[in-house]
C-alpha positions in Angstrom: -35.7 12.8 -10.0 -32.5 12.1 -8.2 -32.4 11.6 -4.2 -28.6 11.9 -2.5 -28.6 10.7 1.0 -24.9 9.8 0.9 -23.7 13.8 1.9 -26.3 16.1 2.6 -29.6 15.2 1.4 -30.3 17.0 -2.1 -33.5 16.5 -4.1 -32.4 17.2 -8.1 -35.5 17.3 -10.7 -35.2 15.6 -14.0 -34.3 19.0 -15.7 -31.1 19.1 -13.5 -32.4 21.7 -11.0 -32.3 21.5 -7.2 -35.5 20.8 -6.0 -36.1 22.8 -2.4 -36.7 20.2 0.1 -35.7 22.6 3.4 -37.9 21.5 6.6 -35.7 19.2 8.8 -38.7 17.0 9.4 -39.6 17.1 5.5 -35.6 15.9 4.9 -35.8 13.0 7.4 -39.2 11.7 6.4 -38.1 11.9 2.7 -34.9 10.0 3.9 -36.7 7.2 5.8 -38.5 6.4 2.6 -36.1 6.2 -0.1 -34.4 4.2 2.6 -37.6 1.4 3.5 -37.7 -1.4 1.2 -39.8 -1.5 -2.3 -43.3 -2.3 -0.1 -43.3 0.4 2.1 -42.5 1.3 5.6 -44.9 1.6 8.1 -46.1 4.8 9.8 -45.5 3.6 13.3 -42.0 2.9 12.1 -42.0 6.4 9.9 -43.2 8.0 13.3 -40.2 6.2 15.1 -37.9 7.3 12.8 -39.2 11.2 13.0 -38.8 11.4 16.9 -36.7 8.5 18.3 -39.5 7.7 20.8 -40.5 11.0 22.0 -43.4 11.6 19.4 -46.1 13.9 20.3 -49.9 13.4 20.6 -50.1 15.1 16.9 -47.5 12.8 15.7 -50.0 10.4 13.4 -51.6 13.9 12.1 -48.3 15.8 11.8 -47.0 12.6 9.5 -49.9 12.9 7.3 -49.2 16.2 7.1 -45.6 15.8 6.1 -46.7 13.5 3.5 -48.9 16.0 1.9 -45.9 18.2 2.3 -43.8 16.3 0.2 -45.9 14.9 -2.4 -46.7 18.5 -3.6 -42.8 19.2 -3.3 -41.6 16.5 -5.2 -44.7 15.9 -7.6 -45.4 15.0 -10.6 -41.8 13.0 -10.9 -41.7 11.1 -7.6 -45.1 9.9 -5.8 -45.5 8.7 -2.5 -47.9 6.1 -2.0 -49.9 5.1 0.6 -49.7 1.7 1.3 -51.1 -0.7 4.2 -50.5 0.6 7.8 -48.0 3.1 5.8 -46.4 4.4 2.5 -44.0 4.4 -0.7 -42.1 6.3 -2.3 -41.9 5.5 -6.2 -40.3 6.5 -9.3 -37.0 8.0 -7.4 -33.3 7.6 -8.2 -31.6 7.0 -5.1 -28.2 7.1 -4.9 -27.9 4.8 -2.1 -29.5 2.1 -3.8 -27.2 2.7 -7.3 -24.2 2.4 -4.4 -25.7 -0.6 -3.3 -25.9 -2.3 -6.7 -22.4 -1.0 -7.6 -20.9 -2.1 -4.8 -22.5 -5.5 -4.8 -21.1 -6.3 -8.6 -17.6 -4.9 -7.9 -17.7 -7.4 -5.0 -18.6 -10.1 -7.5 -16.3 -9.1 -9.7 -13.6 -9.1 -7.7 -14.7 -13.0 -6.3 -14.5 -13.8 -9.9 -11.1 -12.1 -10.2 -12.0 -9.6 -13.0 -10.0 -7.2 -11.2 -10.4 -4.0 -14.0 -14.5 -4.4 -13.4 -14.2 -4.3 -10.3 -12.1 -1.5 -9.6 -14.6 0.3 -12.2 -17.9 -0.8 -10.1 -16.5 0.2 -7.2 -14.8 2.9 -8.4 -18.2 4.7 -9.1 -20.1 3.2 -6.1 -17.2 5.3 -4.2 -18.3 8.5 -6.0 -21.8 8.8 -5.2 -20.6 9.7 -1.8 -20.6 13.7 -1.1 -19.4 13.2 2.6 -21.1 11.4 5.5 -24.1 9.3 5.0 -27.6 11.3 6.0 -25.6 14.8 7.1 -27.1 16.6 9.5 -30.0 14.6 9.8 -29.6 12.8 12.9 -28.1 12.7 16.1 -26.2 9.4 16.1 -28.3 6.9 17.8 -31.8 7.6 16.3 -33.1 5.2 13.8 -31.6 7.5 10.7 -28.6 7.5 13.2 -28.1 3.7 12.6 -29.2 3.7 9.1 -26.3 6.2 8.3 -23.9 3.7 10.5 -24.7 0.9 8.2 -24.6 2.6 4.8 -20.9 4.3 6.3 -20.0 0.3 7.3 -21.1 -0.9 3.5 -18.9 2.4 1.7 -15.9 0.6 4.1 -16.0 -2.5 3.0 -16.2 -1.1 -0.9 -13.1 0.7 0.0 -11.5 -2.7 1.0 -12.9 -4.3 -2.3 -11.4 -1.3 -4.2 -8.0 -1.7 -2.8 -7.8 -5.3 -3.0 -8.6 -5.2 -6.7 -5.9 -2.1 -7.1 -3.1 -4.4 -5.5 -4.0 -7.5 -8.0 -3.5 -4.7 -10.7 -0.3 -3.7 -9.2 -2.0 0.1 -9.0 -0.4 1.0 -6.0 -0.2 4.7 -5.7 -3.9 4.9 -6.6 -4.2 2.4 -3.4 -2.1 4.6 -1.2 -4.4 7.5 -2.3 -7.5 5.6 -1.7 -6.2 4.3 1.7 -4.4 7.7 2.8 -7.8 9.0 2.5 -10.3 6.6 4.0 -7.5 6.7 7.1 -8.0 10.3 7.3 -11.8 9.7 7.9 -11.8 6.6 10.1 -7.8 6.4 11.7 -8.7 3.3 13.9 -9.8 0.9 11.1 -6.9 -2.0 11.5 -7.6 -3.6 8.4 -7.1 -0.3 6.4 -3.5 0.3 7.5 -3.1 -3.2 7.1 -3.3 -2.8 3.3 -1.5 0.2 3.6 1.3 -0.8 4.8 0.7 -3.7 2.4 0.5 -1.1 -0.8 3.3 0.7 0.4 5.7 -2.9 0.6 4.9 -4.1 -2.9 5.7 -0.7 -4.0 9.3 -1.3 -2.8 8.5 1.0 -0.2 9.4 -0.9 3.1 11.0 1.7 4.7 7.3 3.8 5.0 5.5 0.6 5.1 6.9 -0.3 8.9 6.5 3.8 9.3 2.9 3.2 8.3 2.6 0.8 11.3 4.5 3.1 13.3 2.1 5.5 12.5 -0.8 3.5 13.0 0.2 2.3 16.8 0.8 5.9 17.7 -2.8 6.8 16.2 -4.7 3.3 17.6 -2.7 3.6 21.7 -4.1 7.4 21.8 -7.5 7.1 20.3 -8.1 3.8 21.8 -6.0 3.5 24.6 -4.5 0.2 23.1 -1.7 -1.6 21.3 -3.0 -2.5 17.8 -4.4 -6.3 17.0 -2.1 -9.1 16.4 -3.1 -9.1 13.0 -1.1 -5.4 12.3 1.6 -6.7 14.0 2.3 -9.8 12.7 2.5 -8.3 9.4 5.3 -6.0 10.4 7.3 -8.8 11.6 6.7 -10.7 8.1 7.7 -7.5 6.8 10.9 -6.8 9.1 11.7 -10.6 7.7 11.6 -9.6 3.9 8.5 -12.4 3.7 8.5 -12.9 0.5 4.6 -14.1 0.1 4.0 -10.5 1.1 4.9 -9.6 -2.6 
């Protein structure tokens, strides 16, 4: 059985149908699960992660009753465990992990400069995503709140990876793509225009390289209310020099 928590959260059987998971409780406890590490997660931290502190008396019955829930939903193909002070959740495929994993050996990859693995890892790390991490699960500063934050943080620093094995290929456009994109999503990410306007150069594009920059001070002074780092700007100036370690 398949588990997505990097979009919506879908439950897909082994047989390739969708498995109804619809309860928002049900969908955030099945989340905090596949998300604990292989030993289990606690129920104190389960019931944490279900009301953000503001649990009710019932909480410790409702939970069990969630669990029950769920193992009848998901049976026979995933199980859920009880474990001490708590419970697991076995046998699932969770995308989040396979993102993990894929991410983590295009990153080695790329260390070891075997740039076409890399860009294949992380190429398919990439795809597992559906849209934001844990949609419409949380409320931004809840504990599923910060898990999405940190899954969102690891999918940007594959997008870095991916682009920096791209440029060693000399795949440019497919960069630019990658970057236009990833921009469109998070606009106040420095280092992301940075290889932009990087792609854009060593495409012989310098022209909308410094426009890139142009473009990204404009977005950075209105969102943020400030000039962008020195690190953008120094770039443009190597690139209004012709540097040519930029190529």
């Amino acid at each position: 059985m398949e588990i997505r928590l990097l979009g919506p959260l879908d439950v897909v059987g082994a047989d390739g149908h969708a498995v109804a998971v619809t309860r928002r409780k049900h969908r955030q406890l099945l989340a905090l699960l596949c998300l604990a590490p292989a030993s289990g997660v606690s129920a104190d931290r389960l019931i944490r992660g279900l009301w953000n502190g503001r649990e009710p008396r019932s909480a410790r019955g409702n939970l069990k009753t969630y669990v029950c829930d769920l193992r009848g939903l998901l049976a026979p193909e995933v199980t859920i465990d009880a474990v001490p002070y708590g419970y697991r959740v076995s046998a699932a495929d969770v995308d989040a992990d396979r993102f993990t994993a894929l991410a983590e050996a295009g990153r080695r990859a790329l260390e070891a400069a075997r740039h076409e693995e890399a860009t294949r890892d992380l190429a398919r790390a990439l795809g597992l995503w559906t849209g934001p991490a844990l949609d419409g699960l949380h409320d931004g500063s809840d504990p599923l709140g910060l898990a999405a934050a940190e899954l969102t943080d690891r999918r940007l620093t594959a997008v870095h990876d991916h682009v920096e094995a791209l440029l060693a290929l000399r795949r440019l456009d497919e960069a630019v793509v990658l970057l236009r994109a990833a921009l469109a999503d998070d606009p106040l990410r420095e280092r992301l225009w940075a290889q932009l306007m990087l792609a854009l150069y060593r495409d012989g594009r310098r022209a909308a390289a410094l426009d890139a920059y142009r473009e990204a001070w404009a977005v950075i002074a209105e969102l943020r209310g400030l000039d962008p780092g020195r690190a953008l700007a120094d770039l443009q100036t190597r690139m209004l020099n012709d540097d040519t370690r930029l190529g």
